[in-house]
BALO-710248 format. One record per residue (C-alpha): x, y, z. Coordinates in steps of 0.05 Angstrom, whole numbers, plus 5000, padded with zeros to 4 digits. Layout:
BEGIN
+------+------+------+
!   xx !   yy !   zz !
+------+------+------+
!    X !    Y !    Z !
...
+------+------+------+
// end
This chain:
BEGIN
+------+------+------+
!   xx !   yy !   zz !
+------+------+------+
! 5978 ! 5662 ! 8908 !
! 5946 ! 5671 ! 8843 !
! 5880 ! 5660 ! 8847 !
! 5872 ! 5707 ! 8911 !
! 5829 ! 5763 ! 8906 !
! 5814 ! 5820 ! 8948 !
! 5736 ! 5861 ! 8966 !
! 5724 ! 5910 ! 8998 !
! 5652 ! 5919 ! 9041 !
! 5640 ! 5983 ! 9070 !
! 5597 ! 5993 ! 9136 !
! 5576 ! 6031 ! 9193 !
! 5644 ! 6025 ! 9226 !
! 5694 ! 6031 ! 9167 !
! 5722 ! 5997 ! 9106 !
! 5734 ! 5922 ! 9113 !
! 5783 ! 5890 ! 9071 !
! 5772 ! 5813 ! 9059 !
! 5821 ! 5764 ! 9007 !
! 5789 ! 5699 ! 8993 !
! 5827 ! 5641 ! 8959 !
! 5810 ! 5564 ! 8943 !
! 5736 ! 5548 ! 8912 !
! 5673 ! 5535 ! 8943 !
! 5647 ! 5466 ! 8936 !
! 5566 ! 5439 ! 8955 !
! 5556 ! 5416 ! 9027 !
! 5637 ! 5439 ! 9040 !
! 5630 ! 5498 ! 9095 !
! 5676 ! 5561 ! 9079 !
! 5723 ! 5578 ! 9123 !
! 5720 ! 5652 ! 9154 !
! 5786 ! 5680 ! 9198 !
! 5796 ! 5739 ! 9236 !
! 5859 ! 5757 ! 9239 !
! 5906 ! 5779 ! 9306 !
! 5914 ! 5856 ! 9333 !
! 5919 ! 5904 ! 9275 !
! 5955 ! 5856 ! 9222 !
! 5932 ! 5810 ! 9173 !
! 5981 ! 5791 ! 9119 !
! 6023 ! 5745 ! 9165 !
! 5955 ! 5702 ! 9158 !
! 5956 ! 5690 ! 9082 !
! 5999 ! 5628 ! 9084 !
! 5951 ! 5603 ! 9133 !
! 5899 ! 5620 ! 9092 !
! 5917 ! 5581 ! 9031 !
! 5923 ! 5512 ! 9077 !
! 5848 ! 5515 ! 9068 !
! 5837 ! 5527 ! 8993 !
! 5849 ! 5450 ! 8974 !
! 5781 ! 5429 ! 8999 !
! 5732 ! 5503 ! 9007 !
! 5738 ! 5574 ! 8997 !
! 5775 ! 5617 ! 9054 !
! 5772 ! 5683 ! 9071 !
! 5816 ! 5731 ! 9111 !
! 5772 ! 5793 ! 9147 !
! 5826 ! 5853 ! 9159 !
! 5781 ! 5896 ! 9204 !
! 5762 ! 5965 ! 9191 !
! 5825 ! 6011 ! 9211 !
! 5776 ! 6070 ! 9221 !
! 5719 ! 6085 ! 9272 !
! 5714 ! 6062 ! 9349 !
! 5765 ! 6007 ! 9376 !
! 5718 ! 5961 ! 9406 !
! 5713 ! 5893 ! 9405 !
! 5629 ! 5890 ! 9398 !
! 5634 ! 5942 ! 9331 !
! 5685 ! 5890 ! 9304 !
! 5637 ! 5840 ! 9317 !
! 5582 ! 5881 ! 9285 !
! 5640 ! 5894 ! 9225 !
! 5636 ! 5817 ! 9214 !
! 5560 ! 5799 ! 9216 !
! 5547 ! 5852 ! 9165 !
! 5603 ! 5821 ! 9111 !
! 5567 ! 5758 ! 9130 !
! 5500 ! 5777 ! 9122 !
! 5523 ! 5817 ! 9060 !
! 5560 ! 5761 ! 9020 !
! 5514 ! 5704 ! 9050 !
! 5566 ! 5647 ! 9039 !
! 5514 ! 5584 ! 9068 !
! 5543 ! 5554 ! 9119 !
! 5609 ! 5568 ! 9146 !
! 5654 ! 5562 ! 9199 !
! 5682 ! 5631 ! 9232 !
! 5750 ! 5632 ! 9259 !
! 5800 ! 5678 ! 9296 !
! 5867 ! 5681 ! 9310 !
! 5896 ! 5712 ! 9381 !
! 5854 ! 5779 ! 9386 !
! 5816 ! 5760 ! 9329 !
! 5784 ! 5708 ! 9364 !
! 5747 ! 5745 ! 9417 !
! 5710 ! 5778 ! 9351 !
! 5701 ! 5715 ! 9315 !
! 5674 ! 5683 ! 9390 !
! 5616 ! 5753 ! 9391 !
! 5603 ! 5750 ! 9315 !
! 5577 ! 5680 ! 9316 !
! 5525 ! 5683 ! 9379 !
! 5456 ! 5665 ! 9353 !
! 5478 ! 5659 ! 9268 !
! 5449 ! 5604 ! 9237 !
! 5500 ! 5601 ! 9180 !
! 5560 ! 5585 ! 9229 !
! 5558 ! 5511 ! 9236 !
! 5638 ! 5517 ! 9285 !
! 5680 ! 5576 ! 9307 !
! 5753 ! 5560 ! 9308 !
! 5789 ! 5592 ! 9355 !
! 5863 ! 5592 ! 9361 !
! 5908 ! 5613 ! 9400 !
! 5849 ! 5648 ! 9437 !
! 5869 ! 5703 ! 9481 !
! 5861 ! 5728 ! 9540 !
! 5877 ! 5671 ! 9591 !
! 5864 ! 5698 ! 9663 !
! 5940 ! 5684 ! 9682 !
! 5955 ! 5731 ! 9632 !
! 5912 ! 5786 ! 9639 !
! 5938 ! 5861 ! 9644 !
! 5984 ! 5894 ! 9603 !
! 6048 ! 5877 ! 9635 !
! 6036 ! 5801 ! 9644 !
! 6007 ! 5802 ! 9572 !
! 6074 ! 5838 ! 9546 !
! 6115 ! 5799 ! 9578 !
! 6085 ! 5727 ! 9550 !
! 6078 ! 5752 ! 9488 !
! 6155 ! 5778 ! 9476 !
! 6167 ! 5701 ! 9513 !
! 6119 ! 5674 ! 9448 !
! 6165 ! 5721 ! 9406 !
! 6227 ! 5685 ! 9416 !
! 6191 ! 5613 ! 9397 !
! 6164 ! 5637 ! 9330 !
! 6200 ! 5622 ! 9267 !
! 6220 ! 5647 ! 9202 !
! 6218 ! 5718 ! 9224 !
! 6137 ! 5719 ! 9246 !
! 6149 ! 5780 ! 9283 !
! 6191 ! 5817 ! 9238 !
! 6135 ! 5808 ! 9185 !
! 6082 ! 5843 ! 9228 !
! 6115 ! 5905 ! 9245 !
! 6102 ! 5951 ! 9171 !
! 6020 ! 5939 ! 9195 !
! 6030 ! 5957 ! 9266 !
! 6074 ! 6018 ! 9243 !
! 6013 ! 6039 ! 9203 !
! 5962 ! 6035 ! 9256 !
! 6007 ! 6073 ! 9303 !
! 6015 ! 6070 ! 9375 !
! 5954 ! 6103 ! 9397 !
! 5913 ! 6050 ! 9371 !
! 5946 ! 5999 ! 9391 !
! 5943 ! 6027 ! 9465 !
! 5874 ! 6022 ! 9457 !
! 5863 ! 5958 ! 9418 !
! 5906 ! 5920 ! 9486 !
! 5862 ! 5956 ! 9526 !
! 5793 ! 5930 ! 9496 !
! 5817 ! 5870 ! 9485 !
! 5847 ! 5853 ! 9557 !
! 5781 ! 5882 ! 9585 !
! 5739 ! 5833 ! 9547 !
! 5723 ! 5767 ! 9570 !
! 5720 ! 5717 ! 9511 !
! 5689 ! 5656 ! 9565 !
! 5617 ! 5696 ! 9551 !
! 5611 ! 5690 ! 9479 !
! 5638 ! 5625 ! 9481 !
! 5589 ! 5600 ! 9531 !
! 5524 ! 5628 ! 9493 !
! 5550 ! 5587 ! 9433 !
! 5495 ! 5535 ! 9401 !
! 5555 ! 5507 ! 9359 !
! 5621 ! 5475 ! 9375 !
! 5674 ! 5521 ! 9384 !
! 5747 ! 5482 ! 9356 !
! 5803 ! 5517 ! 9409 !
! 5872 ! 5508 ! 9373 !
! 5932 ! 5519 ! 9418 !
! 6010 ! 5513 ! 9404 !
! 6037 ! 5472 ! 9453 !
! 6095 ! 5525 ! 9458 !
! 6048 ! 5578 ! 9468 !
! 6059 ! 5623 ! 9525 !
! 5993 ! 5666 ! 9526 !
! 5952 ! 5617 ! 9534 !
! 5956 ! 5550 ! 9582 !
! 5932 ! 5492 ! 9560 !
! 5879 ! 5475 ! 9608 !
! 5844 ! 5538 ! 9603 !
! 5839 ! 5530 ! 9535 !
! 5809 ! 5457 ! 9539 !
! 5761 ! 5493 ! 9587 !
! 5736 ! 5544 ! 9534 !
! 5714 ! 5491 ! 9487 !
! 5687 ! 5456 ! 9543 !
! 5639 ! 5524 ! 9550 !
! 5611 ! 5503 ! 9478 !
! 5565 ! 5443 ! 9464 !
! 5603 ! 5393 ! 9431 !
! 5676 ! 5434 ! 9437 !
! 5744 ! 5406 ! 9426 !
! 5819 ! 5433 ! 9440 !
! 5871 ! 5408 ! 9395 !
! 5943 ! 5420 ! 9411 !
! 5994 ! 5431 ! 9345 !
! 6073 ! 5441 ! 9344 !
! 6091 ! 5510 ! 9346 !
! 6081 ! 5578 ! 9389 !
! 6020 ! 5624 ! 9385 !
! 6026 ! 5633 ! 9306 !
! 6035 ! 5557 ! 9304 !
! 6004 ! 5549 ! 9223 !
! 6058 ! 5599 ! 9209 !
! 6102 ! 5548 ! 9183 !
! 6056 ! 5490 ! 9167 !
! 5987 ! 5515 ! 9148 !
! 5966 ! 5448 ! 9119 !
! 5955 ! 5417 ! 9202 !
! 5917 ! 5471 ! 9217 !
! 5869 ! 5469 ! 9163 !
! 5861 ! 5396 ! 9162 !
! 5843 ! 5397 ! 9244 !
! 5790 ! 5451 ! 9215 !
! 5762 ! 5403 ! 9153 !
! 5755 ! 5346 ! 9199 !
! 5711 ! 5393 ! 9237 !
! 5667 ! 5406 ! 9179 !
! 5662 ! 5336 ! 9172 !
! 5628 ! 5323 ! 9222 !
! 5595 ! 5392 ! 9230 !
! 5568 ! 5426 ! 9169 !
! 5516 ! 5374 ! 9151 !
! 5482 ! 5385 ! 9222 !
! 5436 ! 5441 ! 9224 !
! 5461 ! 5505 ! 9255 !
! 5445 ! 5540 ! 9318 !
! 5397 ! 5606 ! 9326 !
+------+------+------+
// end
């Protein structure tokens, strides 16, 4: 990826790491992802399905500081209010999407939040039943998915990541969601197994205007084809960015 770079912003809660790629273009929203519990490299390729037609960036959250899902939230309003892109649309993948859903409530410059493979669906909450559909999800993946994450989880230790499942299986993604003024896109592999697919199509039912989209694959479903993905998202900013966003 050549023309990726990499910032750095530092705040309150740590140092955040973002790489952008693609170009930003007038009246095109960017495209903003959080990425899944304690990695972010596996979501490059993903990335870089967006930079034909806007500028994308990838948020690696601080690795320092509180685990909590709110300060992550915090950690991604201040890049935003720091870089002030115009209007964009702020995404998450799996854990990431509970901080994309609680960074968005009440901006003005988020015009959609794209949520996929949102996590945590009420049949799956707890540790145990989370474990056990996520090493299910493991064995769907392709092209070694899993085996790529584990140098980043090694770094952040098991202690963290303890308390990373806990904060994120105690929040409740449905409340950001519903205080949402904007559409919030729910993206779901149909081979999934943490999430079902009709409680997904009834999160984006919680948003005005939201829409659930089902792709080929498992949870990490743009792994392998990044370009469906981000063209589900552009047809989004279609119809979204020229409307004025909510406050």
């Amino acid at each position: 990826m050549p023309d990726l770079t990499t910032t750095y912003h530092h705040g309150p809660f740590g140092r955040l790491r973002c790489r952008s790629i693609g170009t930003a273009r007038p009246g095109v929203a960017q495209v903003v992802v959080v990425p899944g519990l304690s990695v972010a490299d596996y979501l490059l390729t993903g990335l870089a399905g967006f930079a034909g037609w806007t500028r994308a960036h990838l948020l690696e959250l601080p690795r320092s500081g509180g685990v909590d899902v709110t300060r992550f939230a915090d950690a991604v309003a201040g890049w935003l209010d720091t870089n002030d892109l115009g209007p964009v649309v702020l995404g998450g993948h799996s854990s990431g999407t509970q901080v994309a859903a609680a960074a968005a409530v009440g901006r003005r410059d988020v015009v959609a939040v794209l949520l996929a493979g949102p996590i945590v669906d009420p049949a799956r909450r707890g540790a145990l039943r989370l474990g056990r559909s996520w090493l299910r999800d493991g064995r769907q993946e392709r092209g070694g998915l899993i085996r790529s994450q584990g140098p980043e989880w090694a770094r952040s230790g098991p202690l963290r990541l303890a308390r990373l499942i806990r904060s994120h299986l105690a929040y409740r993604i449905e409340e950001p969601v519903g205080a949402l003024r904007v559409p919030a896109l729910v993206l779901r592999g149909s081979e999934d197994r943490l999430s079902r697919p009709g409680w997904c199509r009834r999160l984006a039912a919680l948003s005005p205007g939201g829409r659930y989209v089902e792709l080929p694959g498992a949870h990490s479903f743009f792994w392998d084809d990044p370009e469906t993905w981000a063209e589900v998202v552009r047809d989004a900013c279609s119809s979204e960015s020229s409307r004025p966003a909510g406050g």
